[in-house]
C-alpha positions in Angstrom: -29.8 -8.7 -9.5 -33.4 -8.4 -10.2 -35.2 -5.8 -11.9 -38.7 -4.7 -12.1 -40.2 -4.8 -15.5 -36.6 -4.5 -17.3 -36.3 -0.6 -15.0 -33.6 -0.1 -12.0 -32.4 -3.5 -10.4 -34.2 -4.3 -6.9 -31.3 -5.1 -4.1 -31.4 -9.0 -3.1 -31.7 -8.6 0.4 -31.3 -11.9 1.7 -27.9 -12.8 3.2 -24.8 -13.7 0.3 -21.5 -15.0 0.9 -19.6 -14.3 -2.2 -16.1 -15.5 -2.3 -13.8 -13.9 -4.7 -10.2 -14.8 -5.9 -8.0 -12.3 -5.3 -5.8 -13.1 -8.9 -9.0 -14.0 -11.2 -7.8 -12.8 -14.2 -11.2 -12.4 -16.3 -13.6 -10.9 -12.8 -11.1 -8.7 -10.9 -11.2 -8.5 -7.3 -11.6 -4.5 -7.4 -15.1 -4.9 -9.1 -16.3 -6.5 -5.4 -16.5 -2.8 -4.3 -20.0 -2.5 -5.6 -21.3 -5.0 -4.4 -23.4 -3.6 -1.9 -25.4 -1.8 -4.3 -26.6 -5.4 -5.5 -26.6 -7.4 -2.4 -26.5 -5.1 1.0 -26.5 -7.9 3.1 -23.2 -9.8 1.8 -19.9 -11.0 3.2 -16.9 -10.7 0.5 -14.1 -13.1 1.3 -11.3 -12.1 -0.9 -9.4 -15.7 -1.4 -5.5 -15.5 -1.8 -3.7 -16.8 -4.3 -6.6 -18.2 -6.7 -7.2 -17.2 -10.1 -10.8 -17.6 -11.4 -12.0 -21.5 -10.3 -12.3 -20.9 -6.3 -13.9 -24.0 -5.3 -11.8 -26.2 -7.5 -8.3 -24.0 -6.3 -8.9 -23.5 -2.8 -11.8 -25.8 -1.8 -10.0 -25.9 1.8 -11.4 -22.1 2.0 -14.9 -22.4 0.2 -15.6 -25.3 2.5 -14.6 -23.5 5.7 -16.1 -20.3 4.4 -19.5 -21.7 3.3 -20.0 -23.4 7.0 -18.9 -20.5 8.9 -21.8 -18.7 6.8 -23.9 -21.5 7.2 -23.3 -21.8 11.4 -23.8 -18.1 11.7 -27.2 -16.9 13.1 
């Protein structure tokens, strides 16, 4: 997030995939439910069974997730 002279954070407003392993054992998955405060305009795709490398563990779903989000209007 940004913030404004060190104050409250300013929402990043432009559109944010964020993919998110669901078994990440140092960022858990139950700390995606603020996101929106950050970033209102984000899709969350939980990723089953990965722990904390997503694009390394499951790059069949980061690649097919990124070019969905890429292809989408």
């Amino acid at each position: 997030f940004r913030s404004r002279g060190g104050g409250t954070p300013t929402p990043i407003r432009t559109p944010t995939l964020v993919l998110w392993a669901e078994n990440d054992p140092i960022l858990p998955v139950a700390w995606a439910d603020n996101l929106a405060q950050f970033f209102p305009d984000h899709r969350l795709v939980r990723v089953p069974e990965c722990g904390h490398f997503v694009q390394r563990e499951r790059p069949d779903v980061v690649n097919r997730e990124v070019a969905a989000f890429l292809d989408a209007p």
